[in-house]
N, C-alpha and C positions, 0 to 999 in steps of 0.2 A: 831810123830803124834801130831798133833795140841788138844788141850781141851775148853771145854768154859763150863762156868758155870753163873746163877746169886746168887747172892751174900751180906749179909753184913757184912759192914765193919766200923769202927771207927763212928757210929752211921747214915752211909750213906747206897744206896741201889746202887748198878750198876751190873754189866753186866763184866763179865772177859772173854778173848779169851789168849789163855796160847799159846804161840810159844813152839817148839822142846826146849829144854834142850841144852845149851852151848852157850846163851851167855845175858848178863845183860841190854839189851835195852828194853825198855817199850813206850807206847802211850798212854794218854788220850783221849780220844773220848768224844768230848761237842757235842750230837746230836742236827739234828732238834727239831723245836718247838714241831713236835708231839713226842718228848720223847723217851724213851727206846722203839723203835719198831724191824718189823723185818729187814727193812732193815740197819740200824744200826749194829743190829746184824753180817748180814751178810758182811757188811767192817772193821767191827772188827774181822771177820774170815777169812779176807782175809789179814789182817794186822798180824794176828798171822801163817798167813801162809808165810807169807814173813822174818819173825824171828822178828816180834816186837808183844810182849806180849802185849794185849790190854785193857785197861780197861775202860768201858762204864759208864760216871756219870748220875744215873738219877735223871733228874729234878722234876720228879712227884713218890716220893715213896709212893707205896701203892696205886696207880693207873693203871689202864690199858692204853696203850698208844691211844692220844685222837685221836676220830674217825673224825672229820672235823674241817674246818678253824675257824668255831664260838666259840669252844670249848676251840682250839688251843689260840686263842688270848685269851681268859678268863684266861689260865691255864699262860703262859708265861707274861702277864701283872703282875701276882701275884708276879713274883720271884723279890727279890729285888737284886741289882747287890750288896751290901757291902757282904752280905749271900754268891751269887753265887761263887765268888770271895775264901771266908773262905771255900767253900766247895769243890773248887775245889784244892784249897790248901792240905786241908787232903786227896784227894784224891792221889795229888804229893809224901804227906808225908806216906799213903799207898804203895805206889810201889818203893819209896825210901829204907823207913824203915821197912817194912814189907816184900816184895818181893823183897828186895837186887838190885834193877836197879841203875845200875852208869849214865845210860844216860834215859833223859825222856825226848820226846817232845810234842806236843799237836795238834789233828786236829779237827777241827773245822766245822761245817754246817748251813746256816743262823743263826739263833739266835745263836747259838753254836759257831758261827765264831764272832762275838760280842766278847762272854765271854772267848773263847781264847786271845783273844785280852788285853784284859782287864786282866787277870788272868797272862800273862807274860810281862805285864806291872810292874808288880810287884813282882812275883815269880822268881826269876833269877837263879834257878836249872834249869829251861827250856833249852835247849840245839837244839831245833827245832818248827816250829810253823808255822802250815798251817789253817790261814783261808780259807773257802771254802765260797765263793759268801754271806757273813759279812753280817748280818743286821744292814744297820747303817742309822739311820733316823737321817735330822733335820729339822728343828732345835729341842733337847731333848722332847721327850713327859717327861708330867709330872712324871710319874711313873719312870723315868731311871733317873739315880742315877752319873752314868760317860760317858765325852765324850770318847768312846772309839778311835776316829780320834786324839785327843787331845793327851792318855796319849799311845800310842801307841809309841808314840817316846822315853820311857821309855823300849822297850824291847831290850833288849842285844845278842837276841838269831836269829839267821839266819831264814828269814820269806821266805814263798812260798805261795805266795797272788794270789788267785783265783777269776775273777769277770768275770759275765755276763752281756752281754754288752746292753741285753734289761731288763736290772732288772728294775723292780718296785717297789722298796725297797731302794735298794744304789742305788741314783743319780747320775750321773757322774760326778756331781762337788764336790758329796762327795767323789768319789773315787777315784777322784783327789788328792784331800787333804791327804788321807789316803797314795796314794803313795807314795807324794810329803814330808809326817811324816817317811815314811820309811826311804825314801832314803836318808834323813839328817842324819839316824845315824849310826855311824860306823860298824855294824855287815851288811851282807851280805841280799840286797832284791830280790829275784824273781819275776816275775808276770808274771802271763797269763791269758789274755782278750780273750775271745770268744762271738766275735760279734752277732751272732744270738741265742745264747742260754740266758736262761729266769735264772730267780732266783729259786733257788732251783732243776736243771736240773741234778743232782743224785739222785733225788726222781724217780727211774724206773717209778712206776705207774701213778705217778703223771706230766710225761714231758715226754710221748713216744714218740713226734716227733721227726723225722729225727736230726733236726738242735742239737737239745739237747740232742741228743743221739750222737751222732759226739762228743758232748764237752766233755761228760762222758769217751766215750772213747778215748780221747785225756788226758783229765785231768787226769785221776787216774791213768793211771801207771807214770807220771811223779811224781804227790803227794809221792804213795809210794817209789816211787826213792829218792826223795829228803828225808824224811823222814829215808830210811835206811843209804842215804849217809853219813845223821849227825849221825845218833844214833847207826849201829853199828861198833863200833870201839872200840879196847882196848888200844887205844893210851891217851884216856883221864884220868885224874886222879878221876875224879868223882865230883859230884855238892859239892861244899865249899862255896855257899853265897846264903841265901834265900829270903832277900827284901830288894828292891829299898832304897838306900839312895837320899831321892828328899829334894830341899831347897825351 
């Protein structure tokens, strides 16, 4: 039987969904912009129901998850990605060192898919890494800190790159580029494009139509597939190197 509890930890707040007992794979979960909500919750419960213990980082401790877009871009403008980046680290270093996982990957949702991005750019315990439809604007607004198209080609860990094909957000020539960073480097890239679905079309409430609910249910058991494919396995000796040697 699956557990979930919220939680802190090493001076962070998140969200834990605990798999059955036997065996050492775990998940990061970088939510949408509106933060620890419930449906977050709810794919961290269905992650720990697949045998990957889940742990949800939130963005806004000590806030309740924000109620509309006005709010959401106030609260998500604040976050500075050098922070983001340190905190999702201790969260890595949480379910390494804390929770005993030999394998850890990371999934990602709009802004969330950014800072995955960005987070196993540099964290090289990552062992799996799905953005889910990336917010990747350019050129940089002021307040962002890394090109995550740029240093993306510093991840080592096998990507499963999700984009919607009428986003409003990632342009298609940014999503180009982002592929075009993948597939230059030697670890393994997936992708899947779904044409008529919008940005952010795992938001239930928020994308009920037809077209975006076809991607949902298209997209997410292949996510969690890939996801278990890498992480659970006892063939691996476990994470031995934690950042990026760049020149």
């Amino acid at each position: 039987m699956t557990t979930s509890e919220d939680l802190e930890f090493r001076g962070l707040s998140g969200h834990l969904a605990r798999a059955e007992a036997g065996n050492d794979a775990a998940v990061l979960l970088v939510p949408f912009a509106f933060g620890l909500n419930q449906r977050v919750r709810d794919l961290a419960a269905e992650l720990a129901g697949a045998g990957l213990t889940t742990l949800i980082w939130d963005p806004y401790p000590g806030q309740a998850p924000a109620a509309d877009h006005k709010e959401v871009r106030a609260r998500s403008a604040a976050l500075k990605d050098s922070t983001v980046i340190a905190e999702l680290t201790t969260c890595a270093d949480y379910l390494i060192e804390d929770l005993g996982a030999r394998r850890v990957g990371t999934i990602g949702f709009c802004m969330g898919g950014r800072f995955n991005l960005m987070h196993a750019a540099v964290d090289h315990r990552l062992a799996a890494v799905v953005p889910y439809f990336p917010t990747l604007i350019r050129p940089l607004p002021p307040h962002l800190e890394v090109d995550a198209v740029e240093v993306a080609g510093s991840i080592t860990a096998p990507v499963h790159l999700i984009y919607a094909g009428q986003d409003h957000l990632t342009k298609l020539d940014t999503f180009l580029d982002l592929q075009a960073t993948l597939q230059e480097r030697g670890a393994p890239t997936t992708i899947q494009v779904y044409p008529a679905a919008e940005h952010g079309f795992m938001d239930v409430d928020g994308h009920p139509e037809p077209h975006n609910a076809d991607a949902r249910a298209a997209s997410w058991p292949q996510a969690v597939a890939f996801l278990t494919s890498q992480l659970l396995t006892t063939a691996s000796p476990g994470p031995t190197r934690r950042w990026a040697t760049r020149s």
